[in-house]
C-alpha positions in Angstrom: 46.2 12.4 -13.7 49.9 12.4 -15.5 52.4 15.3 -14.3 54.1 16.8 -17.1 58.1 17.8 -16.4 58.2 21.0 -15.9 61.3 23.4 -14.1 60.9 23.5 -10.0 60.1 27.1 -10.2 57.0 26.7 -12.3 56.1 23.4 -11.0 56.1 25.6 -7.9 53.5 28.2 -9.1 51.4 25.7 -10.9 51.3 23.7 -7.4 50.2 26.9 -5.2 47.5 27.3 -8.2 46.5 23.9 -7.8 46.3 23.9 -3.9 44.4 27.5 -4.0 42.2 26.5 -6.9 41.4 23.3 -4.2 41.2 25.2 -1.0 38.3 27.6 -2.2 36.8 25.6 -4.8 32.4 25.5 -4.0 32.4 21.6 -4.1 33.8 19.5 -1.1 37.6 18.0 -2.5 39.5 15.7 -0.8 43.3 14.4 -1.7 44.8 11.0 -0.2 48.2 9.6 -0.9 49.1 5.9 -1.1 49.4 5.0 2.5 45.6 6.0 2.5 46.3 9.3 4.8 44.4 12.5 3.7 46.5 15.2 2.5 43.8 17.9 0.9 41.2 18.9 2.8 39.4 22.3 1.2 37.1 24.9 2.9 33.9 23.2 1.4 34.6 20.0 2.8 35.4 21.8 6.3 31.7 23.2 5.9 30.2 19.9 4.7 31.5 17.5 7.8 32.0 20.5 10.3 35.6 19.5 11.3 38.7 21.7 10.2 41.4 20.6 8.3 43.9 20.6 11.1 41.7 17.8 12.6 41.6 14.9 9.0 44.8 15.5 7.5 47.5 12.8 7.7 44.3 10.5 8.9 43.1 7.7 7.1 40.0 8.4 5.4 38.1 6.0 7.4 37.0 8.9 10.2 34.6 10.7 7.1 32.6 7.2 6.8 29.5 5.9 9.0 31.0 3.2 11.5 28.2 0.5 10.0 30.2 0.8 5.9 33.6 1.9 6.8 35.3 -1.3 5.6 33.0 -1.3 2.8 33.8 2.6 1.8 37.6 2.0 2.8 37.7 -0.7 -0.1 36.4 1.7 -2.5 39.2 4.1 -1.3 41.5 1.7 -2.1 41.0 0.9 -5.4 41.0 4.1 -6.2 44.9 3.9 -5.4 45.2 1.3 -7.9 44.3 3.5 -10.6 40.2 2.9 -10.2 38.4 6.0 -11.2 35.1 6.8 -9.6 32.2 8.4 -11.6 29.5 9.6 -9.7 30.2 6.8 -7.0 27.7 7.8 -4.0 29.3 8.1 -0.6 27.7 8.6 2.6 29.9 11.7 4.0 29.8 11.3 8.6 29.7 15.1 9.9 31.2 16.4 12.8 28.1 16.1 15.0 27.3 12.5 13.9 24.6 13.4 10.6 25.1 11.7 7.7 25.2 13.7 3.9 24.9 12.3 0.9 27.7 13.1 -1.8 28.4 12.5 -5.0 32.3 11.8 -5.9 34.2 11.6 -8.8 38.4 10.7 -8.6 41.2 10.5 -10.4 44.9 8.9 -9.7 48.0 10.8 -9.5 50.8 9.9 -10.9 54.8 9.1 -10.1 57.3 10.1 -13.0 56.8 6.7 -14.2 53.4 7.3 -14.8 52.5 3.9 -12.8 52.7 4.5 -9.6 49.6 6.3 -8.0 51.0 9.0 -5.6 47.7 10.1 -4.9 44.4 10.3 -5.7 41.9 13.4 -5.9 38.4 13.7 -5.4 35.3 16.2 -5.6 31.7 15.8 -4.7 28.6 16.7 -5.0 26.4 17.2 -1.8 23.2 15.5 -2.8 21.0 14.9 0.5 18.9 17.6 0.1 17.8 16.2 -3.5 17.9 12.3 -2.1 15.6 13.4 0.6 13.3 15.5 -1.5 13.5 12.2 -4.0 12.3 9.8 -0.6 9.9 12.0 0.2 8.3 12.3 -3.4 8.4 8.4 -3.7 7.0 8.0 -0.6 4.4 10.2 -1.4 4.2 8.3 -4.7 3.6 5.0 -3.2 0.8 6.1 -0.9 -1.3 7.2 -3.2 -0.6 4.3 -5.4 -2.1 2.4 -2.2 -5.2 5.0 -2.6 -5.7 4.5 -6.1 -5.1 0.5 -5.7 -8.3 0.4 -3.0 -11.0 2.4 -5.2 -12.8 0.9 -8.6 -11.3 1.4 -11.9 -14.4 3.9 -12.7 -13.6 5.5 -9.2 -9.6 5.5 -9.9 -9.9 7.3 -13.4 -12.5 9.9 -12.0 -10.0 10.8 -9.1 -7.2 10.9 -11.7 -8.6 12.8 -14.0 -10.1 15.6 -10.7 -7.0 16.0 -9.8 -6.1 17.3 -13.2 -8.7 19.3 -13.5 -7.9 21.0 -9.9 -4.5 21.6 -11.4 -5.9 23.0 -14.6 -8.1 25.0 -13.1 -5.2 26.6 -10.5 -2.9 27.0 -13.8 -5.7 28.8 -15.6 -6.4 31.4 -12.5 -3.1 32.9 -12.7 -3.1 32.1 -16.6 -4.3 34.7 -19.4 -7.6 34.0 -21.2 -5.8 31.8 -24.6 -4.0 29.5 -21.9 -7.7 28.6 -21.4 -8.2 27.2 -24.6 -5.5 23.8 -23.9 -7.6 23.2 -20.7 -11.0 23.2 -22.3 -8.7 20.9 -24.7 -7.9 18.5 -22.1 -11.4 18.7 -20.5 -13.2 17.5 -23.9 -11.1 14.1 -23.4 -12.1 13.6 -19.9 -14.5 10.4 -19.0 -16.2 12.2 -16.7 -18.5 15.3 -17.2 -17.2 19.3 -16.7 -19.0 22.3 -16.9 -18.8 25.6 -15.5 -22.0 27.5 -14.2 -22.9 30.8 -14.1 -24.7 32.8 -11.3 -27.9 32.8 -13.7 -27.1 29.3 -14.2 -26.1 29.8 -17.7 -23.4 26.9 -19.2 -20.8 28.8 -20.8 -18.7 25.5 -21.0 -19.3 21.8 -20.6 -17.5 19.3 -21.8 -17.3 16.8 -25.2 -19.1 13.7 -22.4 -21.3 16.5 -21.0 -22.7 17.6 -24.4 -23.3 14.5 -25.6 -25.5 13.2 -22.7 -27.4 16.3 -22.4 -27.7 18.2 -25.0 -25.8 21.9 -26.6 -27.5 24.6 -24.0 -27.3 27.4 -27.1 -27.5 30.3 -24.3 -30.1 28.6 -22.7 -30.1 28.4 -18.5 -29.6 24.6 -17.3 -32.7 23.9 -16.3 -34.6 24.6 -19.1 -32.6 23.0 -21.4 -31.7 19.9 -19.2 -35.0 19.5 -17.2 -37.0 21.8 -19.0 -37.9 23.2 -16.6 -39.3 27.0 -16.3 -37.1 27.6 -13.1 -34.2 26.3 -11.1 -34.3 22.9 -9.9 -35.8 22.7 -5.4 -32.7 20.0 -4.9 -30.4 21.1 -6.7 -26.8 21.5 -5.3 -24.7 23.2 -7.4 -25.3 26.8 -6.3 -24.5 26.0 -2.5 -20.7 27.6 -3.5 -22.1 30.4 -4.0 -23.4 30.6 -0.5 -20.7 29.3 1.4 -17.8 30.3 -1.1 -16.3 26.8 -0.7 -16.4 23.5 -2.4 -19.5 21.1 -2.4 -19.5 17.7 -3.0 -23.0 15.4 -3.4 -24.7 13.0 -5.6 -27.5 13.3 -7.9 -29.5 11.4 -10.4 -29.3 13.1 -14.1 -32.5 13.3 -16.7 -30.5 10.2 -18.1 -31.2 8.2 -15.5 -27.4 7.6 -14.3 -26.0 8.3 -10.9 -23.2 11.0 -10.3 -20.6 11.7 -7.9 -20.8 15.3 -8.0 -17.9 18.1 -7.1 -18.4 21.2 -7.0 -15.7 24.7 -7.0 -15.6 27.8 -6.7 -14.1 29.3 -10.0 -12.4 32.6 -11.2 -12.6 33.3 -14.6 -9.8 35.9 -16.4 -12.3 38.6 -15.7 -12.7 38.2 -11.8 -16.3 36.9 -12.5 -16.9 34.6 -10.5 -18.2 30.9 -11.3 -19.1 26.9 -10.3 -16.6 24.3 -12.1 -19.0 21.0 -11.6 -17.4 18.0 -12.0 -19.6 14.7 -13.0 -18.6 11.3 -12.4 -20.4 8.2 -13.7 -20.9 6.0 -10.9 -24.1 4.0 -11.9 -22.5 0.9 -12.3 -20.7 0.7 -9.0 -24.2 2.2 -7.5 -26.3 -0.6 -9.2 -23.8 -3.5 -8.2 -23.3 -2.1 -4.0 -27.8 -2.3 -4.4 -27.4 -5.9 -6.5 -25.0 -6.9 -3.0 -27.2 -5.6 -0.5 -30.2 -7.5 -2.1 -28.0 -10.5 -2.4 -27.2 -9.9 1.4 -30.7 -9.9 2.9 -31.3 -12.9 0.9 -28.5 -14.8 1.8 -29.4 -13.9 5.5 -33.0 -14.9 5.2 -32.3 -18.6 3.8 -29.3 -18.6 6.7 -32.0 -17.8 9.2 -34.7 -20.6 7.2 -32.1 -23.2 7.4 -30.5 -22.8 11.0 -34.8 -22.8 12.0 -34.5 -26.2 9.6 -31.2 -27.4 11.6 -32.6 -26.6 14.7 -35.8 -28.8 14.3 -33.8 -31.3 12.8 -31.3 -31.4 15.9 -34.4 -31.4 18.5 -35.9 -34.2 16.3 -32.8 -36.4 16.7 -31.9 -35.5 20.4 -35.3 -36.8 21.3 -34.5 -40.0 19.7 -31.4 -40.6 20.7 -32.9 -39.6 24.4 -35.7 -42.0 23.9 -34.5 -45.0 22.5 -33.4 -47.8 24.6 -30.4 -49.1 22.2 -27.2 -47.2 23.4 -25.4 -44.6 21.3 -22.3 -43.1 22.1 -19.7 -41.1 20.2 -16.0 -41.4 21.0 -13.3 -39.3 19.8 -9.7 -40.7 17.6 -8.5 -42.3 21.5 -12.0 -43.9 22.0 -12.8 -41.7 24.7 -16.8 -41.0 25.2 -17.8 -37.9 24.2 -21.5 -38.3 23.4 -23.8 -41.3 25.4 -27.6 -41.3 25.9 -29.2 -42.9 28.7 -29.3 -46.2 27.4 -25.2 -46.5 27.8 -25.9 -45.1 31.3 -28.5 -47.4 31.8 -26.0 -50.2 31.0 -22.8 -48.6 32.4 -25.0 -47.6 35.6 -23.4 -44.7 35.9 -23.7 -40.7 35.1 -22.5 -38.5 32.7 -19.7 -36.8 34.4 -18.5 -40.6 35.1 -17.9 -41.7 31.6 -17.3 -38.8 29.5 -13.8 -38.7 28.7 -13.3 -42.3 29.9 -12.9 -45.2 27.2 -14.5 -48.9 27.2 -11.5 -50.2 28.3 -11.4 -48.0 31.2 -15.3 -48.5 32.0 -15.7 -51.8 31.4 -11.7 -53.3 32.1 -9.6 -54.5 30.0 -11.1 -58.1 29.2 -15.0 -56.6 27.9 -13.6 -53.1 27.1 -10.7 -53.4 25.0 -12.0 -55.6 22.4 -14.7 -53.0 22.0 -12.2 -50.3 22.0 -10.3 -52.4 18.9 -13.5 -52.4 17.1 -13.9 -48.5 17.2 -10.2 -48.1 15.6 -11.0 -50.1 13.0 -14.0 -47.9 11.9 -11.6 -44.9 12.3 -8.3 -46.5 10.5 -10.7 -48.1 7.5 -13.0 -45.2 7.7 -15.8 -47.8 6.7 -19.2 -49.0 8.6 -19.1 -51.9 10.4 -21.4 -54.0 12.1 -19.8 -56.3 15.6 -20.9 -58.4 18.5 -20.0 -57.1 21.6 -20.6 -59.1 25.0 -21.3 -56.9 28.2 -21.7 -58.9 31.2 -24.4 -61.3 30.8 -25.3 -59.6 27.3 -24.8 -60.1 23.5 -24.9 -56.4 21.8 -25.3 -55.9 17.7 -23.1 -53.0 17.8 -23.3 -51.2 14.2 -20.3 -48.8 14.5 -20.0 -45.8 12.0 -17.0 -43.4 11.3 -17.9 -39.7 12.3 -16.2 -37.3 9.8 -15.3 -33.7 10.7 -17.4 -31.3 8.2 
């Protein structure tokens, strides 16, 4: 902002415009000098922060900011007495009894007579926390039903798309006259999924393009003789449950096509006041047949699990009684060679019980001098991961020990 030279007397009037024009301007405005110490400080900033004037000016602008970006905002504030110019900069504004609003700014510089030096710098803003909230709220409104849409089919995500328009439509249309009518039925004829509107004597007096094609023009007729052909309404049919209750319905059905539908069902005003069911159709036979295809795969699956754990179990009995019964020794011992597994043949050997050599190694049963070479043989087997065949000499006896790595499955 450049001052122009002007005689005291008018620069006087123009200032008292100035400070007036500032003082009641609507939007919140806000002059600092160079030292950073607030010299303007209008009514609709007063109203915005809830302090008085009396209480900011000759204060550093530092007391309007939230404590956590003060030395951020302050930085801004002093560019701006370098000559920076702020458009639409947004600034979080600290009010009187510690909320935080949203503004807007723009600034401009003042200048010395030398047209350098900033004097001061002006700015006005634009409170926008009502229209950030309303903007939060919509996105996060947004990305919840993007979560919705994400967890249902691509069949299942169109037909919800394409019911919510119609539920729009159909609101619009209520409090619409009768040729606003004719851009719904516009938008319904593109629809995948089928819309018609029923009569109480279940005359069609619209379906839709996907409708039409899958069962037929009704050319005045009622629906069930010219989609069942049927001489009178249909013992399980739905539809006409609105007009009992006066509220919507929602079932499924199996059409004369031999498709499944997700079926919704409304109460409807047309122009007139008549009254009316919108019925809205969607295809879900391919979802249907593939949840049926899973469950059949299911009971399947769970029959050969049960067949082969019966298998497993036979198997495991089979082998537990010939591990029990032979009289070579088997044991099983874990990476430190510690027994985890004998039969009674080690015992036998050992001449000891169970809870006295599981968890004990070779070494530790049989000492050092028998045991340990025993114990050496066993990491091999694990190191080399390779079958192996050893003599072993316990006590008095020579053992052909055949020692096998154990892998975990």
């Amino acid at each position: 902002m450049v001052r122009d030279r002007e005689t005291p007397e008018k620069r006087s009037e123009t200032t008292q415009y100035l400070e007036n024009l500032i003082r009641y301007a609507n939007a919140p405005i806000i002059v600092w000098d160079a030292s950073l110490k607030i010299t303007q400080f209008n009514n609709a900033f007063e109203r915005l922060t809830g302090r008085a004037a009396s209480e900011v000016l000759g204060r550093s602008p530092e007391i309007l900011f939230p404590e956590t970006r003060r030395e951020e905002l302050m930085e801004l504030i002093r560019e701006t007495t370098a000559g920076e110019r702020w458009e639409t900069v947004e600034i979080p504004i600290l009010t009187a009894d510690g909320r935080i609003r949203t503004v807007l700014w723009n600034s401009a510089a003042v200048y010395e007579d030398d047209q350098k030096t900033v004097s001061s710098v002006i700015a006005q803003g634009h409170d926008i926390t009502e229209r950030k909230q309303a903007q939060e709220e919509l996105q996060r409104a947004h990305d919840e039903l993007e979560m919705r849409v994400q967890e249902r089919t691509l069949e299942l995500r169109e037909a919800n798309e394409a019911l919510q328009a119609e539920i729009a439509e159909r609101i619009r249309a209520e409090e619409a006259v009768k040729a606003e009518r004719k851009r719904l039925y516009d938008v319904l004829e593109m629809l995948p999924v089928y819309v018609r509107l029923l009569s109480p004597d279940y005359r069609v007096p619209f379906a839709n393009r996907l409708f039409r094609e899958r069962f037929g023009e009704s050319d005045g007729r009622r629906c069930f003789e010219y989609i069942f052909s049927r001489s009178e309404p249909c013992e399980n049919c739905e539809s006409y449950n609105v007009l009992k209750t006066g509220a919507p319905h929602h079932w499924e059905r199996v059409g004369p096509d031999g498709r499944d539908y997700d079926v919704f069902d409304f109460p409807f005003i047309e122009a007139d006041g008549s009254f009316h069911i919108l019925e809205v159709g969607i295809d879900i036979t391919k979802p249907k047949r593939a949840e049926e295809a899973l469950q059949r795969l299911n009971e399947t699956l769970e029959e050969r699990v049960a067949e082969r754990t019966e298998e497993l179990a036979k198997a495991n009995a089979i082998l537990n009684t010939i591990c029990e019964s032979t009289p070579a020794p088997i044991y099983v011992t874990d990476r430190q060679s510690r027994l985890v597994m004998c039969n009674p043949a080690v015992l036998r050997i050992l001449g000891r019980t169970h809870p006295d050599v599981l968890g004990k190694s070779n070494a530790e049963l049989l000492g050092p001098e028998v045991g340990e070479p025993i114990v050496a043989h066993e990491q091999r087997v694990m190191e080399t991961g390779n079958t192996e065949a050893f003599e072993e000499e316990v006590g008095d006896r020579i053992f052909y020990s055949t020692k096998t790595p154990l892998r975990d499955i």
